[in-house]
N, C-alpha and C positions, 0 to 999 in steps of 0.2 A: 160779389165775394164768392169764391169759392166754397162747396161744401167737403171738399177731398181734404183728409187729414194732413194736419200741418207736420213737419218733419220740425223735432226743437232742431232748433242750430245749435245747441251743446253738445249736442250726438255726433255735428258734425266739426272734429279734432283735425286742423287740416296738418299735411305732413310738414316736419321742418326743412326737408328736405331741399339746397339749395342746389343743388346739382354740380356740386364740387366733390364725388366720390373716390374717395382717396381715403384708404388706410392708415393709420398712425404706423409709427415704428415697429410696436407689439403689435402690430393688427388688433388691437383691442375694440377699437371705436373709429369712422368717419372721422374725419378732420374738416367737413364741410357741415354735416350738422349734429356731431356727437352723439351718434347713435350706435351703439353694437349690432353687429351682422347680425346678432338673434332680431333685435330690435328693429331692424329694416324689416326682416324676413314676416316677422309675425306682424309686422303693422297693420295690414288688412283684417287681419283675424280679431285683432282688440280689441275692448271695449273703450268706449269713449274714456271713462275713467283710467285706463292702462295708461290710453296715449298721453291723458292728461300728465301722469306720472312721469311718466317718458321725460315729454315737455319739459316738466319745474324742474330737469336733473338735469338738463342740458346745458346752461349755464353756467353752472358750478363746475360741471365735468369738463367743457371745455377750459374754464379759466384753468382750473389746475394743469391740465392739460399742456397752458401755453408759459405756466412762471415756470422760471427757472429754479 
């Protein structure tokens, strides 16, 4: 066993990023993972917690996104 400190893996938030980058209509948000260009940009810079945020909006954002 190692004695070098363990990294939690809750720190690490991996991106949703499916590599379908593409604009909505409004340019508001990705169409590939519902993310605002803020949202991409600052991804690196976040805290695990951010991205978590991020994350749990995604779904939502997308579905309204796609009803009519």
């Amino acid at each position: 066993m190692s004695d070098a400190p363990r990294r939690d893996d809750d720190d690490n938030v991996p991106s949703p990023c499916i590599s379908i980058c593409v604009l909505d209509a409004s340019q508001s948000y990705c169409t590939g993972c519902g993310r605002t260009l803020r949202e991409i940009a600052a991804w690196t810079d976040m805290s695990a917690d951010e991205k978590r945020a991020v994350v749990a909006s995604l779904a939502e954002r997308l579905a309204r996104a796609h009803t009519p």
